[in-house]
PQR file with spaces between the fields and no chain letter, atoms N, CA, C, O and H, PARSE charges and radii, in Angstrom:
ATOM       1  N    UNK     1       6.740   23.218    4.214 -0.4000 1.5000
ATOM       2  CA   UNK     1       5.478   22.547    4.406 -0.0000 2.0000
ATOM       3  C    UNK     1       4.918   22.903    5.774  0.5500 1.7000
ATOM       4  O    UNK     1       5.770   22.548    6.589 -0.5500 1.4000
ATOM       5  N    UNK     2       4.134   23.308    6.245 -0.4000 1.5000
ATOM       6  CA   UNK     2       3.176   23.550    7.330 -0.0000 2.0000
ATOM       7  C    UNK     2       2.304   22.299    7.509  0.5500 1.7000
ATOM       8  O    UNK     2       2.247   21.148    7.075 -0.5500 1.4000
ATOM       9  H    UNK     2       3.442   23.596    5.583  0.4000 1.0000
ATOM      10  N    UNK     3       1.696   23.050    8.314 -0.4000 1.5000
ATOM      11  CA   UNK     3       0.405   21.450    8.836 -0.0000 2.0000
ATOM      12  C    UNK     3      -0.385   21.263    8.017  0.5500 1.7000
ATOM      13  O    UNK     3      -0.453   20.104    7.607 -0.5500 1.4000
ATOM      14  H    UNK     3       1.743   23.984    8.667  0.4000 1.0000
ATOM      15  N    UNK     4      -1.206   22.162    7.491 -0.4000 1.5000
ATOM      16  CA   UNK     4      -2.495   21.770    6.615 -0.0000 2.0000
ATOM      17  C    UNK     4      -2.019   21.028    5.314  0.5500 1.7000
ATOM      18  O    UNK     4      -2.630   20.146    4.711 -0.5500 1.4000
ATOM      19  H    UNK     4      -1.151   23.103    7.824  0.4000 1.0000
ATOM      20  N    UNK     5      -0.645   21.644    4.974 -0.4000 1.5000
ATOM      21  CA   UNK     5      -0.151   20.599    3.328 -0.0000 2.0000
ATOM      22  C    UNK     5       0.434   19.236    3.824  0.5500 1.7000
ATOM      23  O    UNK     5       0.369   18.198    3.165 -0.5500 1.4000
ATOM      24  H    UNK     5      -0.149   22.361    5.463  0.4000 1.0000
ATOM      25  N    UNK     6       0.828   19.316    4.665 -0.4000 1.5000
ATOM      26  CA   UNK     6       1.110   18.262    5.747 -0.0000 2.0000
ATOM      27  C    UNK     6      -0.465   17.351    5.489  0.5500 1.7000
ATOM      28  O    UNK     6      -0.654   16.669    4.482 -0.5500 1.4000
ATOM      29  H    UNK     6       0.880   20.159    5.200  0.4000 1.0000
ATOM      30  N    UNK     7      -1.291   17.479    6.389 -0.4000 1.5000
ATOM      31  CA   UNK     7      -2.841   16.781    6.327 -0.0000 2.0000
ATOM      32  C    UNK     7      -3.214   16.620    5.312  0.5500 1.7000
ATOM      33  O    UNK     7      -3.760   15.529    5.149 -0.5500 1.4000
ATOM      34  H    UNK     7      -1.137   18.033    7.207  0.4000 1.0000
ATOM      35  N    UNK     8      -3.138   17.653    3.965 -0.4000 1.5000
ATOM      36  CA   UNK     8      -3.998   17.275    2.973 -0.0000 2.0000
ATOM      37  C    UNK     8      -3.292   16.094    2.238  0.5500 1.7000
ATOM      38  O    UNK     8      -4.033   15.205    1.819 -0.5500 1.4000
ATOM      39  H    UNK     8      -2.694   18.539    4.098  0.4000 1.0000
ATOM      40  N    UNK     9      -1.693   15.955    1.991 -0.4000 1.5000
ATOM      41  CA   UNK     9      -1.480   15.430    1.174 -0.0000 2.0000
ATOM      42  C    UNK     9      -1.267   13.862    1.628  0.5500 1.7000
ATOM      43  O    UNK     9      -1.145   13.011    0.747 -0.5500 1.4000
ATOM      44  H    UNK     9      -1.091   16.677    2.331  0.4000 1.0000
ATOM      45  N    UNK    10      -1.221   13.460    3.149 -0.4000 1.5000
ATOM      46  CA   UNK    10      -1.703   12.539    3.942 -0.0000 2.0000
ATOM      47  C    UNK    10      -3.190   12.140    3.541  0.5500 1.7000
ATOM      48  O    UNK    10      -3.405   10.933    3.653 -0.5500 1.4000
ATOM      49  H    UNK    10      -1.320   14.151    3.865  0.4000 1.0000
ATOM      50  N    UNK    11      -3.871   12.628    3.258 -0.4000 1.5000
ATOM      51  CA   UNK    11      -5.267   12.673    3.291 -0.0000 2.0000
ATOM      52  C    UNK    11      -5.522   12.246    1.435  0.5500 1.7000
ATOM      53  O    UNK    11      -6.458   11.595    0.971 -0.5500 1.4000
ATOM      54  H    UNK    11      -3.697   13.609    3.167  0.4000 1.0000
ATOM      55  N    UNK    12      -4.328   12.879    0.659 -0.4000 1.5000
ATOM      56  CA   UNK    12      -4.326   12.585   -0.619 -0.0000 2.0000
ATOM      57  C    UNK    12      -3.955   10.973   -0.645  0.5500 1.7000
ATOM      58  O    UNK    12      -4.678   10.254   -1.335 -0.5500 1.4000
ATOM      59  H    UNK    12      -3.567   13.408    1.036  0.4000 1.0000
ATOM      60  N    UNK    13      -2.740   10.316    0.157 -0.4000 1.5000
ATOM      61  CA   UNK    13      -2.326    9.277    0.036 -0.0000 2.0000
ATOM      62  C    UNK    13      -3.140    8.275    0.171  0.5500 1.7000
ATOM      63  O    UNK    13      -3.325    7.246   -0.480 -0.5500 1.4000
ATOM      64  H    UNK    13      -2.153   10.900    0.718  0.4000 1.0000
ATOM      65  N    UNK    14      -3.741    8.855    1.397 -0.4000 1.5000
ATOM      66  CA   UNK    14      -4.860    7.777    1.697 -0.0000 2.0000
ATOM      67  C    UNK    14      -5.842    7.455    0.945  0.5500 1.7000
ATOM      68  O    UNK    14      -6.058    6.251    0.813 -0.5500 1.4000
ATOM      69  H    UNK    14      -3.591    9.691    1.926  0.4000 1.0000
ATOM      70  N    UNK    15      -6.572    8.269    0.355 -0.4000 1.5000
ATOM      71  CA   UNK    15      -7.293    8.460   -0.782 -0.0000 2.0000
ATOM      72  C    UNK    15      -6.938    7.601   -1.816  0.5500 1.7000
ATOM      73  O    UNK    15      -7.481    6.511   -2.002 -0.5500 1.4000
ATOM      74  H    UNK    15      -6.397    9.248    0.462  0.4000 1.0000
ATOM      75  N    UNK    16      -6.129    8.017   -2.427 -0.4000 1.5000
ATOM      76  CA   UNK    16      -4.938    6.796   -3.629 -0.0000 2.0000
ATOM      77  C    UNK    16      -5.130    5.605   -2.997  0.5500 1.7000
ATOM      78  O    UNK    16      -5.701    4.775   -3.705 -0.5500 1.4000
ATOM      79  H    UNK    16      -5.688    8.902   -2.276  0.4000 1.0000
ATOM      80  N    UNK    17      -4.832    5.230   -1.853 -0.4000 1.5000
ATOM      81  CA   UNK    17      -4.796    4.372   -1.366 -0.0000 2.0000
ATOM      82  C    UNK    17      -5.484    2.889   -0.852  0.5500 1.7000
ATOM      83  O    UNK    17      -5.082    1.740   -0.669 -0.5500 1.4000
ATOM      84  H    UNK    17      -4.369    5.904   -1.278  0.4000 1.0000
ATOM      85  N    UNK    18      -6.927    3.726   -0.718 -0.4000 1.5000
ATOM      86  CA   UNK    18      -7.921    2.936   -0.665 -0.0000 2.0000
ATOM      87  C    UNK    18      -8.905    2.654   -1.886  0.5500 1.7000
ATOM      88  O    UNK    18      -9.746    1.756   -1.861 -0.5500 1.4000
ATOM      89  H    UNK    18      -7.254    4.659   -0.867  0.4000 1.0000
ATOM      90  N    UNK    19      -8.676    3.650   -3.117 -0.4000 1.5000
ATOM      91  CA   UNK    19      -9.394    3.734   -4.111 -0.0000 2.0000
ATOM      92  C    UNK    19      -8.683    2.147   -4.534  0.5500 1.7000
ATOM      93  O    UNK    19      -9.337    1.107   -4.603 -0.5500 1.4000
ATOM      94  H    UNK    19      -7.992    4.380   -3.137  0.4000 1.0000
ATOM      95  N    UNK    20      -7.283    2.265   -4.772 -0.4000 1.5000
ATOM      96  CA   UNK    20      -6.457    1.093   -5.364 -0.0000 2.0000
ATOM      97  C    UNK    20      -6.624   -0.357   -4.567  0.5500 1.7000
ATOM      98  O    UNK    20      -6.960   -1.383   -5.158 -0.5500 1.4000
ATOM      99  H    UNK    20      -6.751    3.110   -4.715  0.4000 1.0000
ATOM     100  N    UNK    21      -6.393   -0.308   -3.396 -0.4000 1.5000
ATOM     101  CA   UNK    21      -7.061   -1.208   -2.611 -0.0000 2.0000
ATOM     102  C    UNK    21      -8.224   -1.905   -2.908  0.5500 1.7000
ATOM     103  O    UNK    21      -8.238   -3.135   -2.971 -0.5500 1.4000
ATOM     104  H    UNK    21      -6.121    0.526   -2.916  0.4000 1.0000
ATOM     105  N    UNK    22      -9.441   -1.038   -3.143 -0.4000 1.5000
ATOM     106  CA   UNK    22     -10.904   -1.181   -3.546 -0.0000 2.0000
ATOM     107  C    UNK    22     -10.582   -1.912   -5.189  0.5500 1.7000
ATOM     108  O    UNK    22     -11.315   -2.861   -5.466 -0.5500 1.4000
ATOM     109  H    UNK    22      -9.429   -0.039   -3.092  0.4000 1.0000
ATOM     110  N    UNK    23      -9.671   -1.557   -6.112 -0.4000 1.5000
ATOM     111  CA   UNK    23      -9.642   -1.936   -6.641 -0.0000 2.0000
ATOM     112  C    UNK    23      -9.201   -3.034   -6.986  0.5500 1.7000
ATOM     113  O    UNK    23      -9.751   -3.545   -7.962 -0.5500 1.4000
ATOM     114  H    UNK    23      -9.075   -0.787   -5.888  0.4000 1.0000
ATOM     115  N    UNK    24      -8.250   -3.664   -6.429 -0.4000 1.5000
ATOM     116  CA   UNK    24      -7.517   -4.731   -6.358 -0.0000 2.0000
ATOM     117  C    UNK    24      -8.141   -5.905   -5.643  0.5500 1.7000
ATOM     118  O    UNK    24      -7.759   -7.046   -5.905 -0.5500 1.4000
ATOM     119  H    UNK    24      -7.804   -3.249   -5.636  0.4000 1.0000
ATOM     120  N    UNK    25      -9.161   -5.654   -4.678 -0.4000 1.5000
ATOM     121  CA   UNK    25     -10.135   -6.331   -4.236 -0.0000 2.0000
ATOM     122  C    UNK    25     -11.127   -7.073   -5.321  0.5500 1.7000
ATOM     123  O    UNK    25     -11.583   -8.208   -5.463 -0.5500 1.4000
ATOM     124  H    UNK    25      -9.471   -4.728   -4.465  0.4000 1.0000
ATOM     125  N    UNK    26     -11.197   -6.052   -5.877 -0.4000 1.5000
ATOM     126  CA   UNK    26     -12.052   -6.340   -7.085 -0.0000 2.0000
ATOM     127  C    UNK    26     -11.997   -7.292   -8.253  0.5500 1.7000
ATOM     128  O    UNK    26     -12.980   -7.933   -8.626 -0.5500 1.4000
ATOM     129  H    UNK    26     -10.827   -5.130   -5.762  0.4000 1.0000
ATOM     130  N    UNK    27     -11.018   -7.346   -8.715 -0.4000 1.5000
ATOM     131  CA   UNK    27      -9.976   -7.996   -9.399 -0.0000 2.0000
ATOM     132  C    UNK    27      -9.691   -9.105   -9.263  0.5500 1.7000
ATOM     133  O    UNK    27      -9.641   -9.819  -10.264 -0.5500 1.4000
ATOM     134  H    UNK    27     -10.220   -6.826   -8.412  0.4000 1.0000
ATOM     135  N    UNK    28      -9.377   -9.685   -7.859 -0.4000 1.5000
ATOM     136  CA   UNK    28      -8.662  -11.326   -7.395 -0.0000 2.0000
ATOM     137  C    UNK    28     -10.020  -11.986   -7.311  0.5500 1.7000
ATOM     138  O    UNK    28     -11.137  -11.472   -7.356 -0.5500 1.4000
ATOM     139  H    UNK    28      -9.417   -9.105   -7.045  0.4000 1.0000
ATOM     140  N    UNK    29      -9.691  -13.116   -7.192 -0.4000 1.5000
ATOM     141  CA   UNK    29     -11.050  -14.114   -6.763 -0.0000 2.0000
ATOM     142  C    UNK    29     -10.984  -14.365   -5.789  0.5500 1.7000
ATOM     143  O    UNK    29     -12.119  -14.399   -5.313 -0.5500 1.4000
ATOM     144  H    UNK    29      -8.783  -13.533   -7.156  0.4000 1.0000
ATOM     145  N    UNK    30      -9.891  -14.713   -4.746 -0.4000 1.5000
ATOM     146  CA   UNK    30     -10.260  -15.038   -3.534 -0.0000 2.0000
ATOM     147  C    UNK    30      -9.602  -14.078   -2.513  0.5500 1.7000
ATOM     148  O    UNK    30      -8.588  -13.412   -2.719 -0.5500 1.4000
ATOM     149  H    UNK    30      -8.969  -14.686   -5.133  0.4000 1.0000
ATOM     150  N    UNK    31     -10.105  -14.103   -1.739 -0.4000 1.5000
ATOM     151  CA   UNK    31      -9.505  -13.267   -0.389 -0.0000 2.0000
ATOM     152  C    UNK    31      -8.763  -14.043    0.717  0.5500 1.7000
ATOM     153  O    UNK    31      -9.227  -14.515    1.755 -0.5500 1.4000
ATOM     154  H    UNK    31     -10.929  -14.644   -1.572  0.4000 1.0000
ATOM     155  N    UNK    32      -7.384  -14.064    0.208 -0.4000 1.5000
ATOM     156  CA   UNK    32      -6.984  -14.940    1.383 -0.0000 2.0000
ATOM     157  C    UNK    32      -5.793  -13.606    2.225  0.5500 1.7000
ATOM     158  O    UNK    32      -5.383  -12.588    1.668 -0.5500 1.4000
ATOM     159  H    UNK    32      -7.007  -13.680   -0.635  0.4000 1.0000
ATOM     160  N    UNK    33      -5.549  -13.952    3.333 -0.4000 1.5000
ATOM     161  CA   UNK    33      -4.661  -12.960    4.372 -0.0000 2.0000
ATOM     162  C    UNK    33      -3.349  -12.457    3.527  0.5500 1.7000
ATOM     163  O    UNK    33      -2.819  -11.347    3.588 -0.5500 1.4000
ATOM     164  H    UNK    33      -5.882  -14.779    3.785  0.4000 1.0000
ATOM     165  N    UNK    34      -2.898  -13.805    2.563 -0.4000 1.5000
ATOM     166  CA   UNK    34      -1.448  -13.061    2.165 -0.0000 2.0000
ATOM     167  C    UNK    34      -1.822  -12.106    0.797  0.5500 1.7000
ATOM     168  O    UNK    34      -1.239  -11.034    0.634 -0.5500 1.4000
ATOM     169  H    UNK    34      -3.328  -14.706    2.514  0.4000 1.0000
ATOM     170  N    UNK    35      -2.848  -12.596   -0.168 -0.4000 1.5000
ATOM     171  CA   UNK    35      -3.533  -11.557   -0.960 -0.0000 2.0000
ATOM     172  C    UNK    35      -3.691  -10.173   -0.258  0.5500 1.7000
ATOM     173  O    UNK    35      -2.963   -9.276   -0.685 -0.5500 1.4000
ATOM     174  H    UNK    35      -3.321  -13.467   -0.036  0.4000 1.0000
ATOM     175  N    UNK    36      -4.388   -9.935    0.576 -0.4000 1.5000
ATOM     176  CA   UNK    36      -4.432   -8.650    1.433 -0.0000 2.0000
ATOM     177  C    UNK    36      -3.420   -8.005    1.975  0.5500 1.7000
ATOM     178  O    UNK    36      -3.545   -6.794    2.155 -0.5500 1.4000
ATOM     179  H    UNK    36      -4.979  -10.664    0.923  0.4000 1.0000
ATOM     180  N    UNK    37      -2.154   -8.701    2.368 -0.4000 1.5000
ATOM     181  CA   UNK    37      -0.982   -8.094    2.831 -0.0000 2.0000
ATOM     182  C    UNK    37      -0.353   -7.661    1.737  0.5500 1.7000
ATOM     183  O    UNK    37       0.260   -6.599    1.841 -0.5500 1.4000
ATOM     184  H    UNK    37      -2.053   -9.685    2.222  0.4000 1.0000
ATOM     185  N    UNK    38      -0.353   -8.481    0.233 -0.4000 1.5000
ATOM     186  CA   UNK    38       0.263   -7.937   -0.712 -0.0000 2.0000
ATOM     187  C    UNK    38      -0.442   -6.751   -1.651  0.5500 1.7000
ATOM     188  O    UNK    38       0.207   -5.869   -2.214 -0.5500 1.4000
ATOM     189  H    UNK    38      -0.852   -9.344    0.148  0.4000 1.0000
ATOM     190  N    UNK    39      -2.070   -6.914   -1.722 -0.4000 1.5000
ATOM     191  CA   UNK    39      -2.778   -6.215   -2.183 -0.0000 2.0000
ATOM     192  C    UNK    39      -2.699   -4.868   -1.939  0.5500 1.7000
ATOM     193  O    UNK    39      -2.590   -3.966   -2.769 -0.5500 1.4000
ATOM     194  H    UNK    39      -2.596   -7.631   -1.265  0.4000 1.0000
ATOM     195  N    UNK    40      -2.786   -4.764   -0.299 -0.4000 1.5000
ATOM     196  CA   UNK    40      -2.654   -3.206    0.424 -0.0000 2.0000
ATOM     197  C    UNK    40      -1.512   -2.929    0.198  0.5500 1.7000
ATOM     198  O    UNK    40      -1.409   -1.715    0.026 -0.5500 1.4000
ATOM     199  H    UNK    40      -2.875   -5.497    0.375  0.4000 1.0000
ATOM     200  N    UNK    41      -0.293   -3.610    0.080 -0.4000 1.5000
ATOM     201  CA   UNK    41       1.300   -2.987    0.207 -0.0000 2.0000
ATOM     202  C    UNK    41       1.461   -2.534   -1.097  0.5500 1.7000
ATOM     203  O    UNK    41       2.036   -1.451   -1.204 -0.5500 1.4000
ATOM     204  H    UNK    41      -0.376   -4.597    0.219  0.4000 1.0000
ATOM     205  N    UNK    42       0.973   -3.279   -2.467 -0.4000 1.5000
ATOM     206  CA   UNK    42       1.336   -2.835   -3.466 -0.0000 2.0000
ATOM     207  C    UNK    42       0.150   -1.370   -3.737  0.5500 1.7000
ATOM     208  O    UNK    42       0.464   -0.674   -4.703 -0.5500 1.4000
ATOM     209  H    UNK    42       0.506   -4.159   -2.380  0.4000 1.0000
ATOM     210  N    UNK    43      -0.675   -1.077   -3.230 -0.4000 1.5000
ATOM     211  CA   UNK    43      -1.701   -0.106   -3.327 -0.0000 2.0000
ATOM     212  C    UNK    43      -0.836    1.041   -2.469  0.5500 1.7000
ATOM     213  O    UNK    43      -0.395    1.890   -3.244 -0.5500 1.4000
ATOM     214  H    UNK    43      -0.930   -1.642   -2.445  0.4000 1.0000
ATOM     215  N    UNK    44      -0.527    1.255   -1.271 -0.4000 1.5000
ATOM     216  CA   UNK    44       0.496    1.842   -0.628 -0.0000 2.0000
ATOM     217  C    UNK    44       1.392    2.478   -1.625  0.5500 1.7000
ATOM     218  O    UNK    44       1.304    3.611   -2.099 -0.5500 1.4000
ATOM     219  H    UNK    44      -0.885    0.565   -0.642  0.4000 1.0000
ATOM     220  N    UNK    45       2.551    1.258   -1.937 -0.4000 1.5000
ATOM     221  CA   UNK    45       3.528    1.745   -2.778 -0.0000 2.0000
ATOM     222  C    UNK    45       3.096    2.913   -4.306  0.5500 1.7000
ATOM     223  O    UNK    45       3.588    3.951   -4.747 -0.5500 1.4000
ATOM     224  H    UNK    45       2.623    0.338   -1.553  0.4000 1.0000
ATOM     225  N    UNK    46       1.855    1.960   -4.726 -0.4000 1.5000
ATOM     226  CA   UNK    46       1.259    3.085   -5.897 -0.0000 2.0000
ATOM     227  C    UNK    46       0.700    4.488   -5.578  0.5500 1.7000
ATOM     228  O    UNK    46       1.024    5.477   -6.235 -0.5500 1.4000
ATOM     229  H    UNK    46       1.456    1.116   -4.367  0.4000 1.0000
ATOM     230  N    UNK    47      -0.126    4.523   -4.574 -0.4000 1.5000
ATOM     231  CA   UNK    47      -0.652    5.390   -4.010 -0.0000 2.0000
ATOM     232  C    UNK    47       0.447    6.914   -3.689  0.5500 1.7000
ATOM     233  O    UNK    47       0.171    8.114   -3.686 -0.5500 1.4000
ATOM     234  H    UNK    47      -0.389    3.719   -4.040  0.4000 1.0000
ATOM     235  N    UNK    48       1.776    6.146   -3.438 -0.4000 1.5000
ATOM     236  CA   UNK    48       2.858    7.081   -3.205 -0.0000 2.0000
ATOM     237  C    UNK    48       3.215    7.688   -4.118  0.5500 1.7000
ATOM     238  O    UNK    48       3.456    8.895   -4.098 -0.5500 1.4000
ATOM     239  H    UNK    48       2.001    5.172   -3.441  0.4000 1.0000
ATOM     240  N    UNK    49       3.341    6.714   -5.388 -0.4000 1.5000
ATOM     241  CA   UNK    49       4.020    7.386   -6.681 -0.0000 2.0000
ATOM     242  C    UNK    49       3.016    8.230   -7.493  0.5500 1.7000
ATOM     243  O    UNK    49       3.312    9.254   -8.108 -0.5500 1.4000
ATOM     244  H    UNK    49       3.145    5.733   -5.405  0.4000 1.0000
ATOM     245  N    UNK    50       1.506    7.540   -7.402 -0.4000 1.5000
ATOM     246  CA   UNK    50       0.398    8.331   -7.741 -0.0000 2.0000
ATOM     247  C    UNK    50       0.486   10.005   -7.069  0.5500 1.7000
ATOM     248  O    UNK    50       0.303   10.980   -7.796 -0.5500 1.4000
ATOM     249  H    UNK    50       1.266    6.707   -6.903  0.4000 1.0000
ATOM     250  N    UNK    51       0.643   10.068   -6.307 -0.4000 1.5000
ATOM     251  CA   UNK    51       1.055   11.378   -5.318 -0.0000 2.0000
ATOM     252  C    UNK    51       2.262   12.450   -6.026  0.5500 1.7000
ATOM     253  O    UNK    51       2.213   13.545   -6.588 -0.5500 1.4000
ATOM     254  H    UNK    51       0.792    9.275   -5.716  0.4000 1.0000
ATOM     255  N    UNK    52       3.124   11.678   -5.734 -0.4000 1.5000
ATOM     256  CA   UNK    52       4.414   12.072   -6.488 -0.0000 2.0000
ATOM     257  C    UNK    52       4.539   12.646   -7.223  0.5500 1.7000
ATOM     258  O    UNK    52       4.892   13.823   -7.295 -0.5500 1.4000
ATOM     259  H    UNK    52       3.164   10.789   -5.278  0.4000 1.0000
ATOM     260  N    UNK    53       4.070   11.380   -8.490 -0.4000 1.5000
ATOM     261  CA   UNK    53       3.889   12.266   -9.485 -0.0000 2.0000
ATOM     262  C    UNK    53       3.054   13.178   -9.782  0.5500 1.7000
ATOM     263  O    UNK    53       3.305   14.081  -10.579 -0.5500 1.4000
ATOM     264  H    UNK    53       3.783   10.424   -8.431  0.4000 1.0000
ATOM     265  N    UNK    54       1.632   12.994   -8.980 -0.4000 1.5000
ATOM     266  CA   UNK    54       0.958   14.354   -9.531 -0.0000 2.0000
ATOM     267  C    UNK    54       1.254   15.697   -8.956  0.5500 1.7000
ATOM     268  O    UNK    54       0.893   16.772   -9.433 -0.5500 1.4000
ATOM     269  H    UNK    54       1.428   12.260   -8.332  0.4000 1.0000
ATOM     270  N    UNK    55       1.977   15.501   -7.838 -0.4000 1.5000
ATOM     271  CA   UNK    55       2.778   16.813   -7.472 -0.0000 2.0000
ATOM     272  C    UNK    55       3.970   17.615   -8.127  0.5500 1.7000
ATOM     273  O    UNK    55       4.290   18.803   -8.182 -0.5500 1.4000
ATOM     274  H    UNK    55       2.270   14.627   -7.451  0.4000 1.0000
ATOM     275  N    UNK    56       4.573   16.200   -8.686 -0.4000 1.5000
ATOM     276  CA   UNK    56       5.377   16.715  -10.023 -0.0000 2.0000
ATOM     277  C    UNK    56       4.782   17.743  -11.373  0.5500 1.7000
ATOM     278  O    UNK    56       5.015   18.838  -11.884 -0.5500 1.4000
ATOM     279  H    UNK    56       4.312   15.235   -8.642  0.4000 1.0000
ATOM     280  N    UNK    57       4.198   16.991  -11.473 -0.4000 1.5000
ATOM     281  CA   UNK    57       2.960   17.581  -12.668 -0.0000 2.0000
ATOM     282  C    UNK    57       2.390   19.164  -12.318  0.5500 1.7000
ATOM     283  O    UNK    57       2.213   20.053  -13.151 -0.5500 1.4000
ATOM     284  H    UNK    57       4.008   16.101  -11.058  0.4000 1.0000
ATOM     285  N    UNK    58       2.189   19.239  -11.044 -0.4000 1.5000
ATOM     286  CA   UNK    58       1.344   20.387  -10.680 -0.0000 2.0000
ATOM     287  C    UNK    58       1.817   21.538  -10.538  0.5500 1.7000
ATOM     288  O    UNK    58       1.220   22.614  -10.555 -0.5500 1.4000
ATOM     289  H    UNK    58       2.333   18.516  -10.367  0.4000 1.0000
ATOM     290  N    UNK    59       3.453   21.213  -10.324 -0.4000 1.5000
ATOM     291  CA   UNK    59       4.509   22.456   -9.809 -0.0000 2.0000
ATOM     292  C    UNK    59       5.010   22.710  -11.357  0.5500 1.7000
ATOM     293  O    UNK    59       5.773   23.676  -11.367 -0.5500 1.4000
ATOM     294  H    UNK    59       3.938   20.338  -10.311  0.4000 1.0000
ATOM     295  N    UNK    60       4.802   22.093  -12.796 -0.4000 1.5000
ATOM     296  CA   UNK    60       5.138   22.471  -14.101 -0.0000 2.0000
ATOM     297  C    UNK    60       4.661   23.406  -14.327  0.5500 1.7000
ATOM     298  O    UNK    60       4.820   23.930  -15.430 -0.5500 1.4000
ATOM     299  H    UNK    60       4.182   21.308  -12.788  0.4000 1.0000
């Protein structure tokens, strides 16, 4: 891995990341602090496997 696959796929996570976020926002009714700590962590965790696996997929 070099830098730029390095950045992009950082740049992929994040991506995943905030899309799911955005989504999960969407979804709850209220916005309280521990909703948001769990919201972003479980978006995180997906965002990773979202990654994962599509890197899995891509090297088939």
């Amino acid at each position: 891995m070099n830098r730029r696959t390095t950045l992009l796929d950082a740049g992929e996570i994040m991506g995943w990341w905030a899309a799911l976020t955005v989504l999960w926002l969407v979804f709850i009714s209220a916005v309280t602090t521990l909703e948001l700590v769990v919201g972003t962590s479980a978006a995180l965790v997906a965002a990773v496997a979202a990654w994962g696996a599509r890197r899995t997929v891509s090297r088939w």
